[in-house]
N, C-alpha and C positions, 0 to 999 in steps of 0.2 A: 969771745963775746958770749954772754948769757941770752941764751932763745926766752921769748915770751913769748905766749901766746898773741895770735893781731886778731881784733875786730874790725870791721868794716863795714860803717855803715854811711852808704853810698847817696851823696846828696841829689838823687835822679827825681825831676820833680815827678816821673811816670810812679817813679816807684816807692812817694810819697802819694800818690793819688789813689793807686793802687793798695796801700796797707789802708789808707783812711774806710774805702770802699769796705775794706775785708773787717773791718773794726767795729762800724755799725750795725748795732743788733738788728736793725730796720732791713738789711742788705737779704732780698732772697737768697734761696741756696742755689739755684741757678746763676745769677751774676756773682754772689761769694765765690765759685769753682773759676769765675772766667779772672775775679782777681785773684784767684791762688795761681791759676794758669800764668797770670802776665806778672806775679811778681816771682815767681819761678822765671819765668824766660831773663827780666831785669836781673833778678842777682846772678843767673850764672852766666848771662855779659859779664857782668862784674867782676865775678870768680875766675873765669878764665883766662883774664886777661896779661898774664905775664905766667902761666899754667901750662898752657897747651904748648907741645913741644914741635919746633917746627923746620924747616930747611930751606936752605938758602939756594934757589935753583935761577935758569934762565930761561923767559920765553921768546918766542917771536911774535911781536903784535903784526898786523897787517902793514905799518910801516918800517918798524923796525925790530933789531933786536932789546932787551933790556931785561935789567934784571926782577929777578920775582922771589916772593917769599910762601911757600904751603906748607898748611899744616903737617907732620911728620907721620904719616900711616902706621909705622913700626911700634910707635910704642903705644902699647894700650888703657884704651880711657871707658872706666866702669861706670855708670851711674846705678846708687844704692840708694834707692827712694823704703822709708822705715815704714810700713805698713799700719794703719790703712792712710792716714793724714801725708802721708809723705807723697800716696800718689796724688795728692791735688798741685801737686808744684812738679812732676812730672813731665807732662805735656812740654810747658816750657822750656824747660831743662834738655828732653832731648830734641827740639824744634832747634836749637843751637849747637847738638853736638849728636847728630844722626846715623854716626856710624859708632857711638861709645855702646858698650854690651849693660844691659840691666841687668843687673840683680837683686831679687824680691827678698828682703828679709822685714820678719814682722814679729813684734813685742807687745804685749800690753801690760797695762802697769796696774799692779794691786793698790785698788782704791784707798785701803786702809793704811797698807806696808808703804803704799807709794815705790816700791822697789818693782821692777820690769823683770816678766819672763818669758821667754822664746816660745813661739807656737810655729814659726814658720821661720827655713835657713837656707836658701837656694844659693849661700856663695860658693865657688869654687875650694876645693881644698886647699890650694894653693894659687896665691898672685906673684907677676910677676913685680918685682920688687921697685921696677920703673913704672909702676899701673899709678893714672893717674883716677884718684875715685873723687868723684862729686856725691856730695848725702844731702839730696834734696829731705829736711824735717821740719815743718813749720815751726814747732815752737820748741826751744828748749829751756827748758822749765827748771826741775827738781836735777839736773845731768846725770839721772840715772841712766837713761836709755843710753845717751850718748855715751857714757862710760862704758857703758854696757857691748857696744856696737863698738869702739873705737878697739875695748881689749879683743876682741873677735876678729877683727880686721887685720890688726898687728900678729896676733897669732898665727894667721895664714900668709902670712909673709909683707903685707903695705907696707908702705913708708908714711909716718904720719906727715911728714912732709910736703908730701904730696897729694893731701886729705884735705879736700874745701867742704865745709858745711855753707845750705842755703839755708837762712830758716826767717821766717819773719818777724817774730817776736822774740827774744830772747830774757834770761832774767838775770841779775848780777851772779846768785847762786850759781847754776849751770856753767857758766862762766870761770870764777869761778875752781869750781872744780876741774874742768877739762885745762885749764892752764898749769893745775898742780902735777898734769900726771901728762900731757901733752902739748910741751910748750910751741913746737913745731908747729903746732894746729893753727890755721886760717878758718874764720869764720866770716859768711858776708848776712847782713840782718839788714831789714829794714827800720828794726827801731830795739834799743835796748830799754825794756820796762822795767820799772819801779820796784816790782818785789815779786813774793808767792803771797799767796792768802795761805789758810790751813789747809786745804786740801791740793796746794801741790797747784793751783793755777796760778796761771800768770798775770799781773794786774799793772795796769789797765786791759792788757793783751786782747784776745779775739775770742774768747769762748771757745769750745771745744773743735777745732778745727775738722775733725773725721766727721762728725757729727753735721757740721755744719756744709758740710762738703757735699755729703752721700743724701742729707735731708732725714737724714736720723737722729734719733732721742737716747 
């Protein structure tokens, strides 16, 4: 069977209420952050839902015995939020998976080049090859970053298999590309946009997400 890359985007009316919020230029940067916050928490419900590895145990309720299902402690689950835009969908992300480890990694991308380079790389040298990673990045644009970050990841040992992207906006580009070169890849979006402009934004998209996050220009 030939892998393809999957999108998903997820008919949650929260988390259409939530990208609309995050979309108008009108939205302070105060409620912008609480809807990067809630559509972070929304996609990685989504994401994890047949992701998280689990076990099949038995408890005793107050009446009786019966069977039960927990998540599996043993195998480990990373979240790798892409600096700085990535920590706005954060919060959410580990408010649903509070015992997964972060790792800070952070890119920024030459205005001109449009091509992404490393300022910041707190991953491990090595994962463990069952690690499951969530990449909370709001927007994927030009898939440089995400290229960029995806061949990083596999070089210290991922499975892209087991690689969910959150991201809210995405553009057919980015797409795309990460399907040519990681077909295994899971993506969950609130909304797949229209195109790039020339400089590499997303359109209709949300403007500059870090920016509009932090209340910076």
């Amino acid at each position: 069977m030939t892998l393809q890359l999957r999108v998903y985007v997820p008919p949650h009316p929260l988390i259409q209420h939530w990208l609309a919020v995050a979309r108008d230029q009108g939205t302070p940067s105060m409620l912008f952050r609480s809807a990067m916050t809630e559509l972070g928490r929304w996609l990685t419900y989504e994401a994890i839902r047949d992701w998280l590895p689990t076990l099949d145990a038995q408890v005793q309720t107050p009446l009786a015995a019966c069977p039960a299902t927990f998540i599996n402690p043993e195998v480990p689950v990373a979240v790798i939020p892409i600096l700085r835009a990535g920590l706005s969908m954060l919060d959410g992300a580990q408010s649903l998976l509070p015992l997964a480890s972060i790792y800070h990694i952070g890119l920024a991308r030459n205005e001109e080049t449009l091509e992404p380079s490393w300022y910041l790389n707190k991953l491990p040298e090595r994962f463990d090859p069952n690690t499951r990673v969530l990449i909370p990045e709001p927007m994927l644009a030009t898939g440089g970053t995400s290229m960029t970050v995806m061949a990083e990841l596999v070089k210290r040992g991922v499975n892209p298999e087991w690689v969910r992207f959150i991201s809210v906006v995405v553009s057919p580009t980015a797409l795309q590309k990460l399907s040519a070169e990681y077909a295994s890849l899971k993506i969950f979006t609130a909304a797949i946009d229209e195109r790039l402009n020339d400089y590499g934004f997303i359109v209709p998209g949300l403007g500059d997400a870090g920016d509009r996050t932090f209340g910076t220009e």
